[in-house]
C-alpha positions in Angstrom: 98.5 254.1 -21.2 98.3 257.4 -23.1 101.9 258.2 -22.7 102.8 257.2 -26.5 100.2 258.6 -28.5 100.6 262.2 -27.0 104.3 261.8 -27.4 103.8 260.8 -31.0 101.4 263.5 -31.1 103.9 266.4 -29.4 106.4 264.8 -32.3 104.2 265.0 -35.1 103.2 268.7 -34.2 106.7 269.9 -33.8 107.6 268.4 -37.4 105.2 270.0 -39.3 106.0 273.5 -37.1 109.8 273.2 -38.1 109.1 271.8 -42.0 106.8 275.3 -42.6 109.5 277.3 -40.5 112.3 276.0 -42.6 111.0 275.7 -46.3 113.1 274.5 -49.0 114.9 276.8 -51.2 112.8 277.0 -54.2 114.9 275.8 -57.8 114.1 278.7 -60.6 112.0 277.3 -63.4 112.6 278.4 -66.5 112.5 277.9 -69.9 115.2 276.8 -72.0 117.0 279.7 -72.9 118.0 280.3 -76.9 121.8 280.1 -77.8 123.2 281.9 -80.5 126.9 281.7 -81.3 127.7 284.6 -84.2 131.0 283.0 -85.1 133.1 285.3 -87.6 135.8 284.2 -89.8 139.2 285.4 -89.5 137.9 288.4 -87.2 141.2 289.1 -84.8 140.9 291.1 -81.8 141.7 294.8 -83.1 139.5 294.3 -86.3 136.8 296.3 -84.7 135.9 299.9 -83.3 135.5 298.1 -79.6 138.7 298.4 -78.2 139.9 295.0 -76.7 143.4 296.3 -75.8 143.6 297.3 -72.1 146.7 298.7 -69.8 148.5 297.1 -67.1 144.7 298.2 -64.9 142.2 296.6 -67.1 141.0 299.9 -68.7 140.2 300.0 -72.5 142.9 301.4 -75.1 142.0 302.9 -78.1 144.7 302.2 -81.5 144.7 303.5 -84.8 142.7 300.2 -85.9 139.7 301.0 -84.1 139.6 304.5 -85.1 139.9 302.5 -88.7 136.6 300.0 -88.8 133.0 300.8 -88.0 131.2 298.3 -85.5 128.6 299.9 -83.7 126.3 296.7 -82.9 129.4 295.2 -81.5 129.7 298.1 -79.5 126.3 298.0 -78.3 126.2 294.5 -77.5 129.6 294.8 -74.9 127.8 298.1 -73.4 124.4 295.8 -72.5 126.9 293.0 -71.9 130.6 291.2 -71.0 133.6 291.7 -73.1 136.5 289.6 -72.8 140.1 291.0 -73.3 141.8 288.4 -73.2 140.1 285.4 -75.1 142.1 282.8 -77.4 141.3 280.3 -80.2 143.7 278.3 -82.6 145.6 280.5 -85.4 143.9 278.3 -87.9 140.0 277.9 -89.0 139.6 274.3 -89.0 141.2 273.5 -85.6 139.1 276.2 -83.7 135.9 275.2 -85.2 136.4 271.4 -84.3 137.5 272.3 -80.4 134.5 274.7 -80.6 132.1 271.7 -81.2 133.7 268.9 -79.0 135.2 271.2 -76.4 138.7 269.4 -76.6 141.8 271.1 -78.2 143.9 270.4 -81.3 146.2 268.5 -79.5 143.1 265.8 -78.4 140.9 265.6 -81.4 143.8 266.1 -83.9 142.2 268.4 -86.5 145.5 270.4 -86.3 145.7 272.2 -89.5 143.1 273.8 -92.0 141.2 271.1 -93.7 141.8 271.4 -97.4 138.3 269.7 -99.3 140.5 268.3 -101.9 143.1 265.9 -100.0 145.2 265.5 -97.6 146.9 269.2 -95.8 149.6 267.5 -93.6 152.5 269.2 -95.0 156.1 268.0 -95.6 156.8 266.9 -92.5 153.7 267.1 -90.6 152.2 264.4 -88.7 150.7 261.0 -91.0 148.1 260.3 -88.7 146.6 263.7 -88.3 142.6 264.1 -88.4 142.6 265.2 -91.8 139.3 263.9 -92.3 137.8 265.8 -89.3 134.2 265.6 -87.7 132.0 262.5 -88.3 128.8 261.0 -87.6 130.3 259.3 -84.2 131.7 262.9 -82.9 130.3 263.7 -79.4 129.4 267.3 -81.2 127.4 270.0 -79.4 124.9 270.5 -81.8 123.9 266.9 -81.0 123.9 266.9 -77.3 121.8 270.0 -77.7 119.7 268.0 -80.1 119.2 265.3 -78.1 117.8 267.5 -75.2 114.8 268.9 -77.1 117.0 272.1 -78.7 116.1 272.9 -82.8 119.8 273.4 -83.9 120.4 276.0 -87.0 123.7 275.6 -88.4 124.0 278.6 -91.3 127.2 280.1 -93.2 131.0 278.3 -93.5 130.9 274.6 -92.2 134.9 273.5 -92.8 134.2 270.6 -91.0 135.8 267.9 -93.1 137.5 267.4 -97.2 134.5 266.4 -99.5 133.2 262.9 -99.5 133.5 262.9 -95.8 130.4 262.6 -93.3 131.8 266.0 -91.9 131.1 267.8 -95.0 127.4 267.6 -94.2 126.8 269.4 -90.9 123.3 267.4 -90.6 125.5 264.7 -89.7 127.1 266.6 -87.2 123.4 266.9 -85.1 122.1 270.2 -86.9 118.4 269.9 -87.9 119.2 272.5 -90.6 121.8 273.3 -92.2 122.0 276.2 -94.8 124.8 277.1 -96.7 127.4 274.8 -95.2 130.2 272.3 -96.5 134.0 271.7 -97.1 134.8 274.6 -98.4 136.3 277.3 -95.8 135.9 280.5 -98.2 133.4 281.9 -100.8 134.0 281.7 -104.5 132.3 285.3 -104.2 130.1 287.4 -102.1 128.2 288.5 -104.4 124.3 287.2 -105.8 125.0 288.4 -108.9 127.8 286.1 -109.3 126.1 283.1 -107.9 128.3 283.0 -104.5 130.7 281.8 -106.8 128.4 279.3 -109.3 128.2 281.7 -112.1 131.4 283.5 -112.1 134.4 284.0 -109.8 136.1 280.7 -107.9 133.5 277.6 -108.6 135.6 275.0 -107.0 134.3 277.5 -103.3 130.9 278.4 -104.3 128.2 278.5 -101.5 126.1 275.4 -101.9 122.2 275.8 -101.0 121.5 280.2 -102.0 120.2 279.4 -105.6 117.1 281.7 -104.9 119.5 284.5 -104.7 121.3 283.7 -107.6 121.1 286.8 -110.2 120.4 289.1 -107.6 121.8 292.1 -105.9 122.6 291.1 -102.4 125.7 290.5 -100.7 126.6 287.2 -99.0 126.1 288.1 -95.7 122.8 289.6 -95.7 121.7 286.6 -97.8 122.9 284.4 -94.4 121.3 287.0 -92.3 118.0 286.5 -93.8 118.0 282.8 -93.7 118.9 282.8 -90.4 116.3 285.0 -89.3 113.4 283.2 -91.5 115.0 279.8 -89.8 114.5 281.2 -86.1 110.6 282.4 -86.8 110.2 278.9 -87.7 111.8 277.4 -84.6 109.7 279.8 -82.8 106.5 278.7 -85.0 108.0 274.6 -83.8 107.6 276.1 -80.0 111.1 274.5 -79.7 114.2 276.5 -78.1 116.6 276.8 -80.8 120.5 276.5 -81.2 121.6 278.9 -83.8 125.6 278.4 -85.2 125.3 281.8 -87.7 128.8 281.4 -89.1 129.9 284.1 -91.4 132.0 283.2 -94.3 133.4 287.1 -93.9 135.9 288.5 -93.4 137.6 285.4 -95.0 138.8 286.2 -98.7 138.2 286.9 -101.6 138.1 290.4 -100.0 135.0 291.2 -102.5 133.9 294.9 -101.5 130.4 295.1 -100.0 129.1 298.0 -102.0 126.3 298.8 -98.8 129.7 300.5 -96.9 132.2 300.6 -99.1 132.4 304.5 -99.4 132.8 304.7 -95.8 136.8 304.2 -96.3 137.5 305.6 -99.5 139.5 308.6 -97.4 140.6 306.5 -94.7 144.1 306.2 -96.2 144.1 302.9 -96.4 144.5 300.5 -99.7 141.9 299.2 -102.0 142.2 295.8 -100.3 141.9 297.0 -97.0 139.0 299.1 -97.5 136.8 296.2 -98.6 138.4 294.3 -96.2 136.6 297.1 -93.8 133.2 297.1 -95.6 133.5 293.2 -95.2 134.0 294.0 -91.5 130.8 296.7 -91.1 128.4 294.1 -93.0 129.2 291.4 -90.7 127.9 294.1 -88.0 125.2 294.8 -90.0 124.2 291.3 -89.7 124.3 291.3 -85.8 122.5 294.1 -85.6 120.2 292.4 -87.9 119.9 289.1 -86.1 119.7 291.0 -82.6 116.6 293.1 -83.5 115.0 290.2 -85.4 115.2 288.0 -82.1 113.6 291.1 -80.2 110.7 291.6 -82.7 109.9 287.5 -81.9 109.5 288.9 -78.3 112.5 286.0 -78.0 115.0 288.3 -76.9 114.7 288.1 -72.6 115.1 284.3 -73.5 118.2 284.2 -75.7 121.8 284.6 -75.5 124.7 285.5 -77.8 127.7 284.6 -77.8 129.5 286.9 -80.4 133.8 285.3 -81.5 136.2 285.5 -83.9 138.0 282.1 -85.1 141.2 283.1 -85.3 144.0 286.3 -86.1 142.9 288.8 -88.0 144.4 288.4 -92.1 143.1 292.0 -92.9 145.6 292.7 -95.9 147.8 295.3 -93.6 151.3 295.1 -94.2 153.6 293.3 -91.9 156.6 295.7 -90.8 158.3 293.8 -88.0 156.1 291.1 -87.6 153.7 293.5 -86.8 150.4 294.7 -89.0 146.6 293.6 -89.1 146.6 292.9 -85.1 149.2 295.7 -84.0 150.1 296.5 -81.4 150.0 292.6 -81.1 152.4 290.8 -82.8 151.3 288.4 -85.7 148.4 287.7 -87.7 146.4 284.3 -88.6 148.7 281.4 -88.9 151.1 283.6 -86.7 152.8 281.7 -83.2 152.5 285.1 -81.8 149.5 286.8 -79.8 147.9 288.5 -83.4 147.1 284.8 -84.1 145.7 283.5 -81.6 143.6 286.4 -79.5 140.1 287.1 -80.7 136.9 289.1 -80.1 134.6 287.8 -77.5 131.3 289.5 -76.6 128.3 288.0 -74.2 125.0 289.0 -73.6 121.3 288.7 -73.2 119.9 289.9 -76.3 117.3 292.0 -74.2 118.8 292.1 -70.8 116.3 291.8 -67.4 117.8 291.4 -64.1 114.1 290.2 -63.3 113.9 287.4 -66.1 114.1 283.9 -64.2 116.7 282.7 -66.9 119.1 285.5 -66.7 118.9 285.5 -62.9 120.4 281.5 -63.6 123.0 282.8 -65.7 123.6 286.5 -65.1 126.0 288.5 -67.3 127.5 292.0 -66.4 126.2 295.6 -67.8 129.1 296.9 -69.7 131.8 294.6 -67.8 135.3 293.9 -68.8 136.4 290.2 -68.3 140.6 290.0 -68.3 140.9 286.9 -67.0 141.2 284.4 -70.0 138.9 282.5 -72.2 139.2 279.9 -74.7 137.3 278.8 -77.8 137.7 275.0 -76.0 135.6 276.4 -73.1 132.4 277.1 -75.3 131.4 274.3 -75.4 131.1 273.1 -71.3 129.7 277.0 -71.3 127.0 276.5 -73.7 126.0 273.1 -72.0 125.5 274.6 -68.9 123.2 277.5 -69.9 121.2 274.9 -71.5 121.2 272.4 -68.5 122.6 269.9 -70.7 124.4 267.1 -69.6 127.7 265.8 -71.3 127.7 262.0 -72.4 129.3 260.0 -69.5 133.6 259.7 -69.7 133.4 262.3 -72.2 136.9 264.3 -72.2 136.7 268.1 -72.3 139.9 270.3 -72.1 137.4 273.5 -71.3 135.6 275.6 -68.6 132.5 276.7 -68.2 132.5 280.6 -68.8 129.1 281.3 -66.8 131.0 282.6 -63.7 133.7 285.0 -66.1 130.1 286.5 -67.6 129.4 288.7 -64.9 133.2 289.9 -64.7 134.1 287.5 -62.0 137.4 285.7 -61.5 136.9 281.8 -62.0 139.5 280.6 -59.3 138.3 277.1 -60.3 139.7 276.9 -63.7 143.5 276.9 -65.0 144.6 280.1 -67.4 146.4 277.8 -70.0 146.1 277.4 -73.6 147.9 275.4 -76.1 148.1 276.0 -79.9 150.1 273.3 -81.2 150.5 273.4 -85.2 152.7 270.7 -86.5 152.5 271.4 -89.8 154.0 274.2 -92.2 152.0 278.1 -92.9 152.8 281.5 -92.4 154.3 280.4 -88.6 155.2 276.4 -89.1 156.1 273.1 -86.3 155.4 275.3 -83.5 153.5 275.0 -80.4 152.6 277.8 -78.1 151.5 277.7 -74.4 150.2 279.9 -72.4 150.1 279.7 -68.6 148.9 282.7 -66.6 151.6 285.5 -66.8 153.9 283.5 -69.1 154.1 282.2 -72.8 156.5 280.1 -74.4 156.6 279.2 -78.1 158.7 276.3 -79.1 159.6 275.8 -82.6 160.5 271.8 -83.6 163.7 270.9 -85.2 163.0 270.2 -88.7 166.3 271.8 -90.1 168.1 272.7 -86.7 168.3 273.0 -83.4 164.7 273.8 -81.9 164.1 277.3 -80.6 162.5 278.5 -77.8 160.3 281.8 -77.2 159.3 283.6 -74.1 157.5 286.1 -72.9 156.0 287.4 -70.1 152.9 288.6 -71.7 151.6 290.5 -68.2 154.4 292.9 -68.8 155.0 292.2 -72.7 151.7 291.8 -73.8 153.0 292.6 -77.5 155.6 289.8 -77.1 158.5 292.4 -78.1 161.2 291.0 -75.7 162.7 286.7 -75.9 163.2 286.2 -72.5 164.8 282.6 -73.1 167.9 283.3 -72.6 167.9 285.3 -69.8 165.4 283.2 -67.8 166.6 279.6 -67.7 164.6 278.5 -64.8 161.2 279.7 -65.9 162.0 278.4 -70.0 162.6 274.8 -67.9 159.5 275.0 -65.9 157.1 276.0 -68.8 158.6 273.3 -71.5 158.4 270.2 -68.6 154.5 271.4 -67.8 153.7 271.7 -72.0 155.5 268.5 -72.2 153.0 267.1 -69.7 149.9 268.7 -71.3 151.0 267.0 -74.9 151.6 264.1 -73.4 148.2 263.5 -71.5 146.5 264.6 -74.6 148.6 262.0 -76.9 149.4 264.9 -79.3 151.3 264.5 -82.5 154.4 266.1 -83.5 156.0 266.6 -86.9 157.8 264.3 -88.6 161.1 263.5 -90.2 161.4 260.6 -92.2 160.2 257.7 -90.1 160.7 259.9 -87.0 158.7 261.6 -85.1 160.3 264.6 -83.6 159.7 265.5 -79.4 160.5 268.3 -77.4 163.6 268.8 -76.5 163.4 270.3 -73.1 166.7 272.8 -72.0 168.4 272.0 -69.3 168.5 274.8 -66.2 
């Protein structure tokens, strides 16, 4: 009659024995880290003393450029952190700073060109239907899906987010709680305080809305943004609320006004007038990282936040093209370019104050002085910056990206696919092209606007400077790249240019 209870008994006991011997793994609690994304304009990959060029092993080459500029904070922040070599964005503002904050490219969202505030940029035979008007209020954005889970978003410096009159002009109705100094316009009237940014003198049409207290006074742009910024994180510290800081420099875009803080630095660097502010331009935006960095560590914030530190596009440092070659040699091109010069850009990650003990950074760990060469896209930041937050995506939502998280501590990502595509059907400095990238390989096809299309290729592995067509000598590999873009345009309902009442395709060659 006491046969059950003892064996309920016996069952009971040997429960609890394996539960304590087997605990579950513990989940790391931690606070919501701060995110910081230091986006520069027009900053291409060799416009910098960091040396992103590397040889056919990965290891760092220094060119005549980096000798040139004057970065030190850069420097600093790939030694504590992860550099990658080998990073792309769109050759064009606008486009980049849409697939930055929906994580889709150009080819999806259809912001395709530069968005000009005044009316409609398609171009002679671009596209009619092309998102002209850009970001709106119904925009799955990141700002807003870090808004909506508990984040204080900062959105300071160049906006470009839609014409004016347009809900995208505003970047508070893109989810940023504050926004200061953002709107259409994509450049400065002027950097200087003096000047007003642009309202007292200089370009009105592009002056910096929302600096009045600085108007009259001698301070450059950029360490007008700095300060804001820095004021506008002591407050989201003051809120107790983890805070999402877009710091978007309007440098180095033009006018290439000299910032008289550096300025003398290059006056015997043998370069131009033009090109020496260009390079003061260039130290002040390091200035401000520097700045920002140290102003984040004085808050005793800096174990808790991350920065991610990119360029938008090609560097359009006033260098000389000789060959196609000039402000990104030894890569080929420059902004607006098909080639590598447009399209490859600076990208830095780290802790701000790194601590292998810190709970967060054992979440998300990023490399000491690592060198990341597998790719990495602008369209990635966005599922990247998600993740470090533990934010979810709104359900069906359509990214074209990758997280980054497993690339920050110099790993391979085996999960993710090493594509990009730039398409541009419009007319610039390159014009109707798309280019795609797919691991070793990159074609660039131009559309037939006035003749037959033409068709680039390189193997950038063995090429990266893109110096040899490969086309014509490799029929088989031209065939397999243009079906597989084909695909990719397809899927993602692209436009293409058009002629008359036609829209033009790709016109695949036959093996």
């Amino acid at each position: 009659m006491f046969a059950r209870p003892i064996y309920l008994l016996i069952l009971l006991l040997l429960i609890f024995t394996n539960s304590n011997a087997n605990p579950p793994a513990k989940k790391i609690k931690t606070t919501p880290p701060n995110i910081i994304i230091f986006l520069v304009d027009d900053m291409g990959l060799m416009d910098t003393s960091l040396p992103f060029a590397v040889d056919g092993n990965g290891n760092a080459i220094v060119h005549p450029l980096n000798q040139f500029y004057r970065t030190p904070n850069m420097e600093m922040l790939a030694t504590q952190g992860t550099k990658f070599t080998n990073f792309y964005a769109h050759s064009v503002c606008s486009p980049t700073r849409t697939s930055l904050m929906t994580g889709q490219n150009s080819a999806r969202h259809k912001v395709t060109n530069w968005i000009k505030s005044e009316e409609n940029n398609k171009t002679p035979f671009g596209p009619k239907e092309w998102n002209w008007k850009g970001l709106d209020k119904e925009n799955v954005t990141l700002p807003r899906v870090l808004q909506a889970n508990g984040y204080k978003t900062i959105h300071v410096g160049k906006a470009h987010f839609g014409p004016y009159g347009s809900e995208g002009e505003d970047p508070i109705n893109l989810g940023f709680d504050v926004n200061i100094a953002g709107s259409s316009i994509g450049q400065p009237g002027s950097y200087y305080g003096m000047e007003g940014f642009g309202h007292i003198a200089g370009n009105k049409a592009r002056a910096v809305p929302g600096l009045e207290k600085y108007h009259n006074k001698d301070i450059f742009l950029t360490e007008a943004l700095t300060l804001e910024a820095n004021a506008a994180i002591s407050k989201a510290k003051e809120e107790k609320k983890p805070f999402f800081l877009y710091m978007s420099h309007y440098a180095l875009h033009a006018p290439f006004n000299p910032d008289p803080r550096f300025i003398d630095n290059y006056k015997d660097a043998g370069m131009n007038e033009r090109t020496q502010a260009y390079a003061s331009l260039v130290e002040g935006m390091d200035k401000s990282l520097g700045d920002l960095i140290e102003h984040v560590k004085k808050l005793g914030l800096g174990e808790n936040t991350i920065i991610l530190f990119m360029g938008d596009n090609g560097s359009d440092a006033p260098i000389k093209l000789i060959d196609n070659y000039g402000s990104s040699t030894p890569f080929k091109g420059k902004k607006g370019k098909h080639w590598d010069g447009g399209m490859r850009v600076p990208f830095i990650t780290s802790w701000v104050t790194p601590n292998q003990k810190n709970k967060g950074q054992r979440k998300i760990p990023i490399g000491s002085n690592a060198t990341q060469n597998q790719i990495g896209t602008v369209i990635d930041v966005f599922s990247t910056v998600c993740e470090i937050s533990s934010t979810e995506m709104p359900e069906q939502y359509i990214t074209d990206g990758f997280s980054l998280t497993t690339q920050f501590n110099g790993k391979e990502n085996k999960k993710r696919t090493n594509e990009f595509i730039n398409h541009f059907p419009h007319k610039h400095r390159s014009s109707y092209f798309t280019s795609f990238i797919d691991n070793d390989w990159k074609i660039i096809y131009h559309y037939q606007i006035k003749k037959a299309p033409k068709y680039e290729l390189y193997n950038i592995t063995n090429d990266p400077f893109e110096t040899t067509n490969l086309a014509a000598d490799n029929p088989l590999k031209l065939n397999e790249m243009m079906v597989k873009l084909e695909i990719e345009l397809t899927q993602m309902e692209a436009l293409y240019p058009e002629k008359g009442e036609e829209m033009l395709r790709l016109i695949i060659p036959q093996q």
